[in-house]
C-alpha positions as a Markdown table, in Angstrom:
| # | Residue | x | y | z |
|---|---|---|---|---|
| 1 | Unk | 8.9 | 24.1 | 18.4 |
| 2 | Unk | 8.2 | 21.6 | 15.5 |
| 3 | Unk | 5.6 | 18.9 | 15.8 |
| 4 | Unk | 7.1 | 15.2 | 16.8 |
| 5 | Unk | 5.7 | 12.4 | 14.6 |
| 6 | Unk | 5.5 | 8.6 | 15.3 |
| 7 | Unk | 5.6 | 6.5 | 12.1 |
| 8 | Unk | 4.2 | 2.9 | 12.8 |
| 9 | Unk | 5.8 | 0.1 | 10.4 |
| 10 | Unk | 9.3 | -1.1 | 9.2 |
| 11 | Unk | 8.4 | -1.6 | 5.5 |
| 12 | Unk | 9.1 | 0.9 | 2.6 |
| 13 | Unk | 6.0 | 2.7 | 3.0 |
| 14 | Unk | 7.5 | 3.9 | 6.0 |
| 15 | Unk | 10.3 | 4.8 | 5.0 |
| 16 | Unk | 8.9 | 6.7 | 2.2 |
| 17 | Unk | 6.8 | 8.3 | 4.8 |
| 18 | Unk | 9.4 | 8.9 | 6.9 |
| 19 | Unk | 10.9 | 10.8 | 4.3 |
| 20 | Unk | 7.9 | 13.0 | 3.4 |
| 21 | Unk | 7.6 | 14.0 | 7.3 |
| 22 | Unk | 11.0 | 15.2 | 7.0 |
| 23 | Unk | 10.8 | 17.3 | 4.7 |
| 24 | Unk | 7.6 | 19.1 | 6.6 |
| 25 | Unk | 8.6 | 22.3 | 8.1 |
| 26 | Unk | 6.5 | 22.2 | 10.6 |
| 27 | Unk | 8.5 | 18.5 | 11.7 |
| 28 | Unk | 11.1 | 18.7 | 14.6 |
| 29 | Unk | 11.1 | 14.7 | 15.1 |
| 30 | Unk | 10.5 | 11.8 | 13.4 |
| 31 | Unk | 10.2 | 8.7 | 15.5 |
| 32 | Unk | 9.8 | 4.8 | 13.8 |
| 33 | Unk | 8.3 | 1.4 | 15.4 |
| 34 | Unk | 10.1 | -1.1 | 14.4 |
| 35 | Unk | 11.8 | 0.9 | 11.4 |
| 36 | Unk | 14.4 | -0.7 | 9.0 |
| 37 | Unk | 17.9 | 0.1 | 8.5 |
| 38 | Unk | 17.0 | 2.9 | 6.5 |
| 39 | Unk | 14.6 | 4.9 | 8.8 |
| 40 | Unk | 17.5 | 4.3 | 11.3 |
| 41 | Unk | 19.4 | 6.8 | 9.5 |
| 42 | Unk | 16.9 | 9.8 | 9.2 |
| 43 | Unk | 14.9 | 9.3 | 12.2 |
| 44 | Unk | 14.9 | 7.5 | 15.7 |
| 45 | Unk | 13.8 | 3.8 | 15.6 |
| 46 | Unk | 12.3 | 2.1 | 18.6 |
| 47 | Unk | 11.9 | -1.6 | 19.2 |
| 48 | Unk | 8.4 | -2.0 | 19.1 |
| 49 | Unk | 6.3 | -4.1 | 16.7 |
| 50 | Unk | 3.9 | -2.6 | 14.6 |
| 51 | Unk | 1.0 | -4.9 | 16.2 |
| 52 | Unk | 1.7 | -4.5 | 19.5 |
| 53 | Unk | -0.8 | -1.7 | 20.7 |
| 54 | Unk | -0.3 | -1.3 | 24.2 |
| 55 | Unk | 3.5 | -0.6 | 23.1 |
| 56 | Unk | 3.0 | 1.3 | 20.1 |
| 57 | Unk | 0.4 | 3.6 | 22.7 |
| 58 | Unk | 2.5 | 3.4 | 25.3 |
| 59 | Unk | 5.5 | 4.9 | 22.6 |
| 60 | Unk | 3.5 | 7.4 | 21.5 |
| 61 | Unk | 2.7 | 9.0 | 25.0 |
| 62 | Unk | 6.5 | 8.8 | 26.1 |
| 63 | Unk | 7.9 | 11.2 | 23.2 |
| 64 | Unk | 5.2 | 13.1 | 23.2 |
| 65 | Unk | 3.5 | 12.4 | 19.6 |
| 66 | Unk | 1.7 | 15.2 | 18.4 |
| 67 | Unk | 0.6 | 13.0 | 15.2 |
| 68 | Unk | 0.9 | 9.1 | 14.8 |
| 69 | Unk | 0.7 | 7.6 | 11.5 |
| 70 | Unk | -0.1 | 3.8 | 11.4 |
| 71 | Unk | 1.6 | 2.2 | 7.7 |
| 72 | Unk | 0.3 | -1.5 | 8.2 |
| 73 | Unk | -3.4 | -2.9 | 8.1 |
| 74 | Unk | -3.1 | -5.2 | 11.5 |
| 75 | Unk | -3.0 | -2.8 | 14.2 |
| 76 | Unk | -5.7 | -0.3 | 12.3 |
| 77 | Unk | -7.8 | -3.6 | 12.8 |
| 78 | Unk | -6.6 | -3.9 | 16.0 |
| 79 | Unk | -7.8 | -1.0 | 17.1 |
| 80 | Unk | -4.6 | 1.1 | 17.6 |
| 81 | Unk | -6.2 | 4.2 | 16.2 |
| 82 | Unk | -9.4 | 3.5 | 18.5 |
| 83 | Unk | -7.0 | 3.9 | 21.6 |
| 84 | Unk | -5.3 | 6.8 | 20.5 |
| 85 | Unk | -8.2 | 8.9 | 19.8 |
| 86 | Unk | -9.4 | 8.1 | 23.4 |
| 87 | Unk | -6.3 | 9.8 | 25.0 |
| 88 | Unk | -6.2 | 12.6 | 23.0 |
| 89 | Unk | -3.6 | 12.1 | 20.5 |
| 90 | Unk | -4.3 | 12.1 | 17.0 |
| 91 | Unk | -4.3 | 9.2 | 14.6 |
| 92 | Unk | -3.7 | 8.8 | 10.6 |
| 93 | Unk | -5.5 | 5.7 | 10.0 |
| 94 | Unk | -9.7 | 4.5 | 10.6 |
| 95 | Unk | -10.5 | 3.3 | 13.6 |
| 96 | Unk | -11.3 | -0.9 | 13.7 |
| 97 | Unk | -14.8 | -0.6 | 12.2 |
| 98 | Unk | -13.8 | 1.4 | 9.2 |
| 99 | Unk | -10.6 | -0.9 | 9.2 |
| 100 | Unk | -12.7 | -4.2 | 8.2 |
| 101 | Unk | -12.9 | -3.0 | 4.8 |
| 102 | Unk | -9.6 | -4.5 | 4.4 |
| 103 | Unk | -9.5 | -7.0 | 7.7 |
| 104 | Unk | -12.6 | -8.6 | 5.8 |
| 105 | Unk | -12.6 | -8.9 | 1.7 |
| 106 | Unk | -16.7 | -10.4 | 2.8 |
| 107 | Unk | -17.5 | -7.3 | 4.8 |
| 108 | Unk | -15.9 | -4.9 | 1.8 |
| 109 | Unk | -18.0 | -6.8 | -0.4 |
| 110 | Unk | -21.3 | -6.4 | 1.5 |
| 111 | Unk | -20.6 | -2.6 | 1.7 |
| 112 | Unk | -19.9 | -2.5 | -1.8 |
| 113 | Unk | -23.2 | -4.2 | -2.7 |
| 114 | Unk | -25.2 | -2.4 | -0.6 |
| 115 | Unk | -23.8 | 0.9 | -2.4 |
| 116 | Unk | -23.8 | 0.0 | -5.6 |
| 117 | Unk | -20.0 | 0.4 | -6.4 |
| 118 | Unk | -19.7 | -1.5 | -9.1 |
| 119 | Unk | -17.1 | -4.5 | -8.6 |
| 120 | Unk | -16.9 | -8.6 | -9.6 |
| 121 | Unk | -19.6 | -11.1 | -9.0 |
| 122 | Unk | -19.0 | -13.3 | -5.9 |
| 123 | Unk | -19.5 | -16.5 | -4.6 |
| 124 | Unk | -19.4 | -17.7 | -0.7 |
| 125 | Unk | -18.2 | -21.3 | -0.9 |
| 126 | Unk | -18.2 | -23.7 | 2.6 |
| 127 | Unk | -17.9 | -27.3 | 3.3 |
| 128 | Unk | -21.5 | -27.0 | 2.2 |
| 129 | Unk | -20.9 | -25.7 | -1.3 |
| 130 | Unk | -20.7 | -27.8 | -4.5 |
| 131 | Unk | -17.4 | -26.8 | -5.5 |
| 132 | Unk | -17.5 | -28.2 | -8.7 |
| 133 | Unk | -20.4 | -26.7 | -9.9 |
| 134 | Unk | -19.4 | -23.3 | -8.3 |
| 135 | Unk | -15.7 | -23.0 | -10.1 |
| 136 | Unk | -17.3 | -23.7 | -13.0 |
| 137 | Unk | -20.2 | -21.1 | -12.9 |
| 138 | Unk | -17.8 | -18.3 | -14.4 |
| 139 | Unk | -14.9 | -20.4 | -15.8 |
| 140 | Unk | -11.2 | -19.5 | -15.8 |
| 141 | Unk | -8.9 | -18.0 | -15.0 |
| 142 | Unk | -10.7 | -18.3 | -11.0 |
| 143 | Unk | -10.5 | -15.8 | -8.2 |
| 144 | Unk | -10.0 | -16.9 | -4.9 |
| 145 | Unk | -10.0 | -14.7 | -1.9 |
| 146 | Unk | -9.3 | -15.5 | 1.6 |
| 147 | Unk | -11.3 | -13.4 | 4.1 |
| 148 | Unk | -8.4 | -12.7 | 6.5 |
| 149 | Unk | -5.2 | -10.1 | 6.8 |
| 150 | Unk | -3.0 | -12.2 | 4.9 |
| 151 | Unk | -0.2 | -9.4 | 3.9 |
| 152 | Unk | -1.2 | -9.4 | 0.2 |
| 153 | Unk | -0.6 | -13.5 | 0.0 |
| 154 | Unk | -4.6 | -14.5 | 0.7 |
| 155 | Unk | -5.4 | -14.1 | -3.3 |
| 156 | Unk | -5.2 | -16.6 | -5.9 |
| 157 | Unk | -5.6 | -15.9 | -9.5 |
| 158 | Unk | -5.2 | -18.8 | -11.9 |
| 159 | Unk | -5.7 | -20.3 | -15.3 |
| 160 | Unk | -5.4 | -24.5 | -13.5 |
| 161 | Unk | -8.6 | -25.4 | -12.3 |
| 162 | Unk | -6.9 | -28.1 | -10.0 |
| 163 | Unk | -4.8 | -25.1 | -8.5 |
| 164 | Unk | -7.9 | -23.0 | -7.4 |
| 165 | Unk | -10.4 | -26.0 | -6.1 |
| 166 | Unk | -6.9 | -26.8 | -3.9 |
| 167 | Unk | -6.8 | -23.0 | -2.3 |
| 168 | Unk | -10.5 | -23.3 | -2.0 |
| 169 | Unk | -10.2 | -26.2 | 0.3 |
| 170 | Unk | -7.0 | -25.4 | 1.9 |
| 171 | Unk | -8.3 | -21.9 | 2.8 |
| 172 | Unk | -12.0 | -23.4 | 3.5 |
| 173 | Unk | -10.1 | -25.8 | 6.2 |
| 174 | Unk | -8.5 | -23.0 | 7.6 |
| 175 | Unk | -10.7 | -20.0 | 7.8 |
| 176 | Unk | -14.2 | -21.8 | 7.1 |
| 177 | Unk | -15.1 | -19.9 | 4.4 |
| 178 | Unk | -13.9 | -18.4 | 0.8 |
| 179 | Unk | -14.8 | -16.0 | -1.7 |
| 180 | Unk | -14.6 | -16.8 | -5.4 |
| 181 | Unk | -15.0 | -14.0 | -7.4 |
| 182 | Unk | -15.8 | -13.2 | -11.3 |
| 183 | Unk | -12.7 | -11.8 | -12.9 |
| 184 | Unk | -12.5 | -8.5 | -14.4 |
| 185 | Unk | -11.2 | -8.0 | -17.7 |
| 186 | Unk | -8.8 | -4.8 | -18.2 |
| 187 | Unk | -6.3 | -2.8 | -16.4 |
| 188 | Unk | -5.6 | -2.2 | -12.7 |
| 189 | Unk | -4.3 | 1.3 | -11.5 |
| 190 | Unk | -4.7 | 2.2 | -7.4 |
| 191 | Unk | -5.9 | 5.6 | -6.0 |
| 192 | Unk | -5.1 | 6.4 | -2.6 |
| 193 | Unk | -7.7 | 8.4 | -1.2 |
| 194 | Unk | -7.0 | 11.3 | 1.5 |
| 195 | Unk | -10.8 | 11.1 | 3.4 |
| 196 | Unk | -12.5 | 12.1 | 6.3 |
| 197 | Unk | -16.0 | 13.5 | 7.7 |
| 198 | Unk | -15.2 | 17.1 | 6.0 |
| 199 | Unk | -14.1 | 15.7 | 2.9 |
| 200 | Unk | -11.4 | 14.1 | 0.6 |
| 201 | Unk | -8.5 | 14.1 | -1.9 |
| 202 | Unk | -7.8 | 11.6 | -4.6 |
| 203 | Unk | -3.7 | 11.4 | -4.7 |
| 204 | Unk | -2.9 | 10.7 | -8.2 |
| 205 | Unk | -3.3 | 7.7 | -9.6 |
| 206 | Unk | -0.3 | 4.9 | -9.9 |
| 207 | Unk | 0.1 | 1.8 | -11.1 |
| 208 | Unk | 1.4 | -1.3 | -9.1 |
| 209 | Unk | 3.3 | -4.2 | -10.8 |
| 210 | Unk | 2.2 | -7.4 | -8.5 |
| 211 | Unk | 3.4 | -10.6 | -10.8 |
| 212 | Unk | 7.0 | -11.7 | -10.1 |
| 213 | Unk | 7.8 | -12.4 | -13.2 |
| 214 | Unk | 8.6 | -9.8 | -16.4 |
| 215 | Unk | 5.2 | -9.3 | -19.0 |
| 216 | Unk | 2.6 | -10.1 | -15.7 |
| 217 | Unk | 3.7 | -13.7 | -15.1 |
| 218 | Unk | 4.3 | -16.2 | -12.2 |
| 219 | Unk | 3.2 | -15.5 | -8.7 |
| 220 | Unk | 1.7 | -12.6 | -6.9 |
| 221 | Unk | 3.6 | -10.9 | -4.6 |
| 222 | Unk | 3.4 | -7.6 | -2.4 |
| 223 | Unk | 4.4 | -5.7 | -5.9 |
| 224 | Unk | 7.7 | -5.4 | -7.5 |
| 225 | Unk | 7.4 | -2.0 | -8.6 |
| 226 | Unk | 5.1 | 1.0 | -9.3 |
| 227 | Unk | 4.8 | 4.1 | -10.7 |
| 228 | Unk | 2.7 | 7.4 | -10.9 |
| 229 | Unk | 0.7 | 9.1 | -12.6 |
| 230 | Unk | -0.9 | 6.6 | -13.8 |
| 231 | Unk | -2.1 | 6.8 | -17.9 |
| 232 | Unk | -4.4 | 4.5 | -17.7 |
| 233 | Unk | -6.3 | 6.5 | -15.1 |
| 234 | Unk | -7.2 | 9.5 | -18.2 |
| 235 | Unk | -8.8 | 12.2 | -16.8 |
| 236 | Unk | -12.5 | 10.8 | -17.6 |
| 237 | Unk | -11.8 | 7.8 | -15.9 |
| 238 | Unk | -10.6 | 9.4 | -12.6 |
| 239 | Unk | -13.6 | 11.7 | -12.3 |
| 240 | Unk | -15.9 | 8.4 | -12.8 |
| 241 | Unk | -14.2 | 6.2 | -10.3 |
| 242 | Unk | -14.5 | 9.3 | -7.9 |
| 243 | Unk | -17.9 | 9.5 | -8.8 |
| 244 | Unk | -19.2 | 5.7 | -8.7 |
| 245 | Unk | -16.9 | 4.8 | -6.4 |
| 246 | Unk | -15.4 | 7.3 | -3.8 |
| 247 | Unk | -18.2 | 9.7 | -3.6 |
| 248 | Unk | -20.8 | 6.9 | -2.3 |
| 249 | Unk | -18.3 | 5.4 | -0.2 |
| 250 | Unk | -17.1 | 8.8 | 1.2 |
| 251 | Unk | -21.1 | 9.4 | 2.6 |
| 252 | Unk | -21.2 | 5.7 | 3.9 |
| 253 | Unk | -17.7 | 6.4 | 6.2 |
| 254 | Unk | -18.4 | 9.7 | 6.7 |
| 255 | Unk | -21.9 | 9.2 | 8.1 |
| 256 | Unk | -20.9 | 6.4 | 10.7 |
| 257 | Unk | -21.0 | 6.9 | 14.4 |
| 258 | Unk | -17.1 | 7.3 | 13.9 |
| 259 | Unk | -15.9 | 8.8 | 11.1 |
| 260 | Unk | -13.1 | 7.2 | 8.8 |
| 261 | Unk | -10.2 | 9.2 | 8.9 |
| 262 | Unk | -6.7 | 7.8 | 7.1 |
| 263 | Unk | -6.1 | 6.5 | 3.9 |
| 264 | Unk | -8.6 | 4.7 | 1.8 |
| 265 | Unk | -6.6 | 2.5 | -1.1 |
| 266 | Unk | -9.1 | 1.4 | -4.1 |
| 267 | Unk | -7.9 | -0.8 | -6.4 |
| 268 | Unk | -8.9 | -0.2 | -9.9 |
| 269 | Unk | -9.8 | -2.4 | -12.8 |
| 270 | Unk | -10.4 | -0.2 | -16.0 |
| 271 | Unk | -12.0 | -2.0 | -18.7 |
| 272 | Unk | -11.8 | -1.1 | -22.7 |
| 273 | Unk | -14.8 | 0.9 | -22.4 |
| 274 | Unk | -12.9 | 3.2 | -19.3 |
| 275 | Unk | -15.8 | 2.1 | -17.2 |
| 276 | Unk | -13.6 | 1.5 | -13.4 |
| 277 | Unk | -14.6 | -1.0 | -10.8 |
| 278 | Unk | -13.4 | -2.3 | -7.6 |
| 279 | Unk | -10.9 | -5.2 | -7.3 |
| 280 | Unk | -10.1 | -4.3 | -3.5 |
| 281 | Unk | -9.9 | -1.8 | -0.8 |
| 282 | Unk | -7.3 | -1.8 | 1.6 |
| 283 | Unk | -7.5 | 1.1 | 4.9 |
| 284 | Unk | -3.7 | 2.6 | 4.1 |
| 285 | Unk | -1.5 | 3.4 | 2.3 |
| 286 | Unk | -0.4 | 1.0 | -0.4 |
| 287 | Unk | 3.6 | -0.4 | -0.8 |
| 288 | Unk | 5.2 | 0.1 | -3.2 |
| 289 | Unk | 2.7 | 2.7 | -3.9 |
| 290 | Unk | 3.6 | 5.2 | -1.3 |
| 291 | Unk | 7.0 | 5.3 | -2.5 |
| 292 | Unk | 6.1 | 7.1 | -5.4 |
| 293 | Unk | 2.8 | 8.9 | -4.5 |
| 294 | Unk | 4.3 | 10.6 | -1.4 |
| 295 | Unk | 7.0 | 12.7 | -3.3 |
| 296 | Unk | 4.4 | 13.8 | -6.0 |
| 297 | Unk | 2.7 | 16.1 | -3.1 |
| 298 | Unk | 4.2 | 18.9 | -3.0 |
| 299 | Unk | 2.7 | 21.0 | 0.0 |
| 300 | Unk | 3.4 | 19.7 | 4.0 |
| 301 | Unk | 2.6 | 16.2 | 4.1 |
| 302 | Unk | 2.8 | 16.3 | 8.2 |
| 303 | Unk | -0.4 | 19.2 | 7.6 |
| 304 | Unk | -2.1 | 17.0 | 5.5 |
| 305 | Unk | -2.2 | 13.8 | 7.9 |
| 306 | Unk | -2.5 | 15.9 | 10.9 |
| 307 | Unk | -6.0 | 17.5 | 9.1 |
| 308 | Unk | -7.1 | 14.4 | 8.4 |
| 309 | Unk | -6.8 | 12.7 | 11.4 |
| 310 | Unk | -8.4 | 15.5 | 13.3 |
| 311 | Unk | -11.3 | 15.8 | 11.1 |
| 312 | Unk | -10.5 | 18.7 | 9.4 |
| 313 | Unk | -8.9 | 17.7 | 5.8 |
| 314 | Unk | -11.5 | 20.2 | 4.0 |
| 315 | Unk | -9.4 | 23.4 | 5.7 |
| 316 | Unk | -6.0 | 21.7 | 4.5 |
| 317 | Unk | -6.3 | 20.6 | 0.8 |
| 318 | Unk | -3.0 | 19.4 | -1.1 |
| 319 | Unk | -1.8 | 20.7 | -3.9 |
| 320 | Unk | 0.5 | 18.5 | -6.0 |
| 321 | Unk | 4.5 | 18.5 | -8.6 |
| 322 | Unk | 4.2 | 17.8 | -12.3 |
| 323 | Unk | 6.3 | 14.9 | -11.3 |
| 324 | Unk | 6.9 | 11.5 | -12.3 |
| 325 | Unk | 7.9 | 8.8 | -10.3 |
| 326 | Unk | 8.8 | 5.3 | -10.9 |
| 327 | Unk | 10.1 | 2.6 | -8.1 |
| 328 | Unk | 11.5 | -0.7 | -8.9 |
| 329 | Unk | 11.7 | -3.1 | -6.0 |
| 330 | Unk | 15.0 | -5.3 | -5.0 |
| 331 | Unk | 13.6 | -8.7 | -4.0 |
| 332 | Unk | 15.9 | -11.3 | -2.1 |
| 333 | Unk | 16.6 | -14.9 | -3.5 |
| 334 | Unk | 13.6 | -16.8 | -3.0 |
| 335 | Unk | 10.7 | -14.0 | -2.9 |
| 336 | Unk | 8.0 | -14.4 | -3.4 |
| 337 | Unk | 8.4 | -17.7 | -1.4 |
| 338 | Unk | 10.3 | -18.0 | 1.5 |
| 339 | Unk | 13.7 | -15.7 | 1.4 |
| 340 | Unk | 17.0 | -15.9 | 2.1 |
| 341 | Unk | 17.7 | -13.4 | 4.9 |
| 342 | Unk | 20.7 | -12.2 | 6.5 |
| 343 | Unk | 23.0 | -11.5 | 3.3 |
| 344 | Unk | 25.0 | -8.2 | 2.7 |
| 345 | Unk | 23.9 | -5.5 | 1.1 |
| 346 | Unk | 26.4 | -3.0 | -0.8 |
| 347 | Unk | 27.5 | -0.5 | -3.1 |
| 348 | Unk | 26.4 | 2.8 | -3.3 |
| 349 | Unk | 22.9 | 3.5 | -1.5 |
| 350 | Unk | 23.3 | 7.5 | -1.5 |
| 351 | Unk | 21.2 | 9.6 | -3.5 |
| 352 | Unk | 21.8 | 9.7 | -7.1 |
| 353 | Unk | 21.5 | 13.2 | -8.5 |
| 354 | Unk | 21.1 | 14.1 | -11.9 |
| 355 | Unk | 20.0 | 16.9 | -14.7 |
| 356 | Unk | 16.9 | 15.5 | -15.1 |
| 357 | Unk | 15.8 | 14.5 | -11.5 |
| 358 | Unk | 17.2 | 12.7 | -8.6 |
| 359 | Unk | 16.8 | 8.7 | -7.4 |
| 360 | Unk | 17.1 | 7.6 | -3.9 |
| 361 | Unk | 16.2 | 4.8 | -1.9 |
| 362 | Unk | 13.5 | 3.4 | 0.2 |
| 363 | Unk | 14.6 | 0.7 | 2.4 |
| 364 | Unk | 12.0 | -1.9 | 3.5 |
| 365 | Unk | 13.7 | -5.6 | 4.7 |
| 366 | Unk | 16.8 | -4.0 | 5.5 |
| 367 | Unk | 19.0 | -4.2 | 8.9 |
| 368 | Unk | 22.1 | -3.9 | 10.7 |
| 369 | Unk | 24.1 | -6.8 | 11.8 |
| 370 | Unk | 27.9 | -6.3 | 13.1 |
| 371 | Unk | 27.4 | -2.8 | 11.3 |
| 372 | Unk | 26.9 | -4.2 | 7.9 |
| 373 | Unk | 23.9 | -3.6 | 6.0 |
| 374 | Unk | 21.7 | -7.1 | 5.2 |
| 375 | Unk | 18.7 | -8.2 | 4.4 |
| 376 | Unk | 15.9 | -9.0 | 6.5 |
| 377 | Unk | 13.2 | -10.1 | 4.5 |
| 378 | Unk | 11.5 | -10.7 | 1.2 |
| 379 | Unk | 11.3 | -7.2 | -0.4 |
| 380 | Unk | 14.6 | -5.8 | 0.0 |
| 381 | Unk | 14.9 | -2.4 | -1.1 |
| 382 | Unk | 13.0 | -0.3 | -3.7 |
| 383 | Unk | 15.1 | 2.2 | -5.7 |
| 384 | Unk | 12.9 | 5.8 | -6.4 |
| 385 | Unk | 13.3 | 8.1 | -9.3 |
| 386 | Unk | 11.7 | 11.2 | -10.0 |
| 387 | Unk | 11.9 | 13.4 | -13.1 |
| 388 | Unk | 9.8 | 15.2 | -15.2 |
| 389 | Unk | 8.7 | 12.5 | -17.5 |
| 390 | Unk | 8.2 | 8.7 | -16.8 |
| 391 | Unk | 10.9 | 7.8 | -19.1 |
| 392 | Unk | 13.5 | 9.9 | -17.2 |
| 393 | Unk | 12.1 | 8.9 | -14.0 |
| 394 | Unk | 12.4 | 4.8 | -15.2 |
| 395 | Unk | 16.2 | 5.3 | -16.8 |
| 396 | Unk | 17.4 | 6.9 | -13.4 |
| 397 | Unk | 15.4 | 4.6 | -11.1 |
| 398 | Unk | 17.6 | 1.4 | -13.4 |
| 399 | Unk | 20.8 | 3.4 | -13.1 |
| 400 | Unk | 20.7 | 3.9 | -9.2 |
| 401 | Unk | 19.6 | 0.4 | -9.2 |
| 402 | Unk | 22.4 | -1.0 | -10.8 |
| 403 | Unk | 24.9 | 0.9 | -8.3 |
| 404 | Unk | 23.6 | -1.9 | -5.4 |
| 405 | Unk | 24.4 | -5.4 | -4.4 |
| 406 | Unk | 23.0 | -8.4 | -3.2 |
| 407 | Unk | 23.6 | -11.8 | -4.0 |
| 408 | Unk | 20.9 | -13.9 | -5.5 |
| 409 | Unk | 18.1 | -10.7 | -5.5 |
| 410 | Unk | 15.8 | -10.2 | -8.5 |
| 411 | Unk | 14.2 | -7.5 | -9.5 |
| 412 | Unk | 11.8 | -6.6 | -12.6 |
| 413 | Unk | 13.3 | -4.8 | -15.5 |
| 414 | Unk | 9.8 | -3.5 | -17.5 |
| 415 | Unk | 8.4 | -1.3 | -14.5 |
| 416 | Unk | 6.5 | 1.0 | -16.6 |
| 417 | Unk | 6.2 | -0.9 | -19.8 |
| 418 | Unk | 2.2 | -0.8 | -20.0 |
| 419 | Unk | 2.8 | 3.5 | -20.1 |
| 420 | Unk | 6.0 | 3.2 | -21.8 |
């Protein structure tokens, strides 16, 4: 008898996830809460929202999860690991200590300080703080974090000094307090870091495209495309950032009362010397990230996140394709602001096939209403390819793109261009 699986999330992580279980032979079940359209297909979805603990537990005992993977940050700080772990069944993602390195950008910071990872200057502005004198300590372009789960919208980075002092204040009204930070020169890559008390795994490292617009402009979003490996991340670089940066924060989580088990995202900025630092950690699995790191592993993905979230990741090491992989994500009219919802989606969504590697797709704000396919929210969709060199994997990920439809959507058309 295979092992069941509960997946929690509804975004294009999940679905990527999803996928990945799936093709574990040691999976019998895959079950989703909330899911999207997509998941719907391939697993068994169940009306329950990711932040709702009580339900996602109360889930998890009634099909008899042998392994429950959380996708999104809020219930991790929540504490839906915490009450897993206490009735036995075992949990992919930190408990809601080790989860504050992404529920608080002032707590990472602290940490970070304290270790001596190396990462941006920063400034705690209040009511109390001479603003003026503080955005100009550093100059433009400004930083401006909020220290709350904001889904990827609580960071501001801008050239117009009148645009920053307003987030300051507007976030300073509603959370009491800011971080400004000094910006880092360079070039950002993410590596998503398998990690518990016996160890970890660096997955390889991919690149995430967060600007709306083509060539890095406009507004930040939740990332309109990815891909992996990343170049930028040479060798040299990789072994530093695991050195400066994942080893010390590896003995920190791994020496705490409770261990961190789950994913630990860093976000990279590699300046022109190589030299790596730390623009963010986040406690999961990144998106669109996911979607093109989870089909680069090659061995059981269901073994690897069972190991690590008993404690035993050292025993069950992954081994890895030769792969590339490049996603570009489907955004509905009016992302990254609010979108249109609701409008069909068509054309051909099945896999695409082809000499020199395959594409599918990873749903994320998809749903079914009066058995059509529409879309639910701002990130639509994220068409996958994978091939044995970037440049196949981008011309197939285009191609499969171009077989769907939805009116007003967006999407960028240089995914890839720094490698390529």
């Amino acid at each position: 008898m295979g092992r069941t699986v509960l997946v929690v999330g509804g975004g294009g992580r999940e679905h990527a996830l999803t996928i990945g279980l799936l093709e574990s032979p040691s999976v019998s079940a895959v079950h989703v809460a909330p899911g999207n359209a997509g998941t719907a297909i391939i697993a068994t979805n169940h009306d329950v929202s990711a932040g709702d603990v009580d339900g996602q537990v109360a889930l998890a005992q009634s099909i008899g999860a042998d392994l429950v993977v959380v996708g999104p940050e809020a219930p991790l700080v929540a504490g839906l690991s915490d009450v897993l772990r206490s009735i036995g069944i075992p949990s992919f993602g930190p408990h809601a200590a080790g989860a504050m390195l992404e529920g608080s950008k002032d707590f990472a910071k602290k940490v970070m300080l304290d270790l001596n990872i190396p990462t941006a200057g920063v400034q705690h502005l209040t009511n109390a703080t001479d603003l003026d004198e503080a955005v100009d300590r550093w100059g433009a372009p400004w930083v401006v974090k909020r220290d709350v789960l904001a889904g990827g919208k609580g960071v501001v980075v801008t050239e117009n000094r009148e645009e920053a002092l307003d987030f300051i204040l507007e976030s300073i009204e509603t959370d009491g307090m800011v971080l400004l930070e000094e910006f880092l020169e360079g070039e950002e890559a993410s590596m998503l870091v398998m990690m518990d008390e016996s160890g970890f795994v660096a997955l390889p490292c991919s690149q995430d495209h967060k600007r709306v617009g083509e060539g890095d402009v406009g507004l930040n979003t939740g990332g309109m495309g990815a891909y992996a490996p990343a170049p930028v991340a040479t060798e040299e670089v990789r072994n530093r950032a695991i050195r400066e940066i994942v080893e010390p924060m590896h003995v920190h989580l791994s020496t705490q009362e409770s261990p961190y088990r789950g994913c630990l995202y860093v976000g990279l900025m590699i300046d022109s010397t190589g030299a790596p630092s730390v623009v963010e950690y986040n406690v999961r699995f990144g998106d669109p990230e996911t979607q093109v790191t989870v089909p680069l592993i090659s061995s059981d993905l269901c073994d690897l996140l069972l190991a690590v979230a008993e404690g035993r990741l050292e025993s069950s090491m992954p081994t890895f394709s030769t792969n590339h992989a490049l996603t570009v994500v489907l955004a509905a009219d009016g992302y990254p602001g609010p979108p249109v919802k609701g409008r069909p989606i068509t054309g051909d969504l099945s896999d695409g096939i082809g000499s020199n590697g395959r594409a599918f797709i990873h749903h994320a704000g998809t749903g079914i209403s009066d058995g059509q396919l529409v879309s639910t929210g701002g990130r639509v969709l994220a068409v996958t390819g994978i091939a044995s060199s970037l440049a196949d994997a981008r011309e197939l990920a285009y191609r499969k793109l171009s077989d769907v439809q939805l009116e007003g959507a967006h999407f960028r058309r240089d995914i890839g261009h720094k490698a390529l």
